[in-house]
N, C-alpha and C positions, 0 to 999 in steps of 0.2 A: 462793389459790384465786380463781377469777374466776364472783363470783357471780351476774354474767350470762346465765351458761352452762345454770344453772337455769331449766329451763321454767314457768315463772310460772301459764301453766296447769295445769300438772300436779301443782305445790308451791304450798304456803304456807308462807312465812317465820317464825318467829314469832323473838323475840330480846331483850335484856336484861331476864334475868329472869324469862321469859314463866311466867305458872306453869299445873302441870299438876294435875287432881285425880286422884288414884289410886282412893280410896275413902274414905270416912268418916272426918276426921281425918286424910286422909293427903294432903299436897299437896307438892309438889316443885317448886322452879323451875330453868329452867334456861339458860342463857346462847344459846344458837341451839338452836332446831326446826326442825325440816322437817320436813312435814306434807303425806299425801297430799292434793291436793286433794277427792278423793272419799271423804276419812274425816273432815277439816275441812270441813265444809259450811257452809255461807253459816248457816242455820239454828242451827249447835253455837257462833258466834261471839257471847264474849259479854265484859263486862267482868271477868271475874273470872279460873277456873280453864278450859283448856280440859281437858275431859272423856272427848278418844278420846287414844289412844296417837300420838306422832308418830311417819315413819318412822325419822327421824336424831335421836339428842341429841348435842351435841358441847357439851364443858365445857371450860372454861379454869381451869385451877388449883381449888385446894379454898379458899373465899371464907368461911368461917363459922366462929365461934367454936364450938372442939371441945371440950367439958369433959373428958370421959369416952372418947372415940375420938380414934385415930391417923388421921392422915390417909389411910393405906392402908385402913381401917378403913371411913369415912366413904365412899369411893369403892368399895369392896364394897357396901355395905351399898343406897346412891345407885345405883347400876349393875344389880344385882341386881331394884330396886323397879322399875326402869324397864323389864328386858328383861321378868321379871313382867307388867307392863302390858300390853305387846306393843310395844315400840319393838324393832326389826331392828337397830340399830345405835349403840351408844353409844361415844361416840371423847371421852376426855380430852386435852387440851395440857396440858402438863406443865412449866413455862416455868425452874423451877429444878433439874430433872434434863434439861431437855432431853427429853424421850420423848413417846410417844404411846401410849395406850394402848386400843386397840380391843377391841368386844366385841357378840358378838352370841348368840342364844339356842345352846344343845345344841352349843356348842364353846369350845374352850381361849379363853381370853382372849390377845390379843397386846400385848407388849410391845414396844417399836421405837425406834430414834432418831429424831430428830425433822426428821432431814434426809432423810428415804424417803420415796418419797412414799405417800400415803394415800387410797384411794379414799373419797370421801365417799358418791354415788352416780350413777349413770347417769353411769359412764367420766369423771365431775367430779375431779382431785387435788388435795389440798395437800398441797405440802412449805412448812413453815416454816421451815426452816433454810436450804435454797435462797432464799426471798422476805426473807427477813433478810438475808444475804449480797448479793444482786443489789441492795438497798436501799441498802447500807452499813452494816450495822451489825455494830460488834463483837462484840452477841450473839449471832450466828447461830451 
């Protein structure tokens, strides 16, 4: 994905780890955000949690000790909290099945291989599988 391509004014980045506050005791971080610029306001910027919903979560693998939940589990549960908030679109990499898993409010969730491509937003794509391969690598 060429993150170039992202209108800088329009978006705010946010990434490793950024965390999010949902509500009282309830915070989430998550590996890349994207943030409408006019719901991130210069104003909501702060050291901590940000506080509005982003438009995009995109997550890479399941990162935390799970005592009690399956990792399918964890990603219901993480995906769920988020479209809740109001994030439009939460897309997982999935790096040891291979897949992608997309999701957005009031429809099916999609499952996919990870060599299709995937719209992030405003007509932006990654395929993984394709940018592994064109690279070299035997994971793709």
């Amino acid at each position: 994905m060429d993150w170039k391509k992202i209108d800088d004014d329009k978006y705010v980045i946010l990434k490793n780890e950024a965390g999010l506050h949902i509500d009282k005791g309830n915070n989430l971080a998550g590996d890349l955000l994207i943030f409408d610029s006019q719901t991130l306001t210069i104003d909501k910027v702060n050291k901590r949690y940000a506080d509005v919903p982003p438009k995009i979560s995109i997550e890479v693998d399941v990162d935390v000790a799970l005592d009690e939940l399956t990792e399918h589990s964890y990603m219901s549960i993480k995906t769920e909290k988020l479209l809740g908030f109001g994030v439009e679109k939460v897309i997982w990499f999935l790096t040891a099945s291979k897949k992608v898993m997309i999701a957005t409010p009031g429809s099916d969730w999609q499952l996919r291989d990870w060599d299709k491509d995937v719209e992030i937003l405003d007509g932006i794509v990654c395929n993984v599988g394709r940018y592994l391969k064109e690279k070299g690598s035997e994971f793709a």
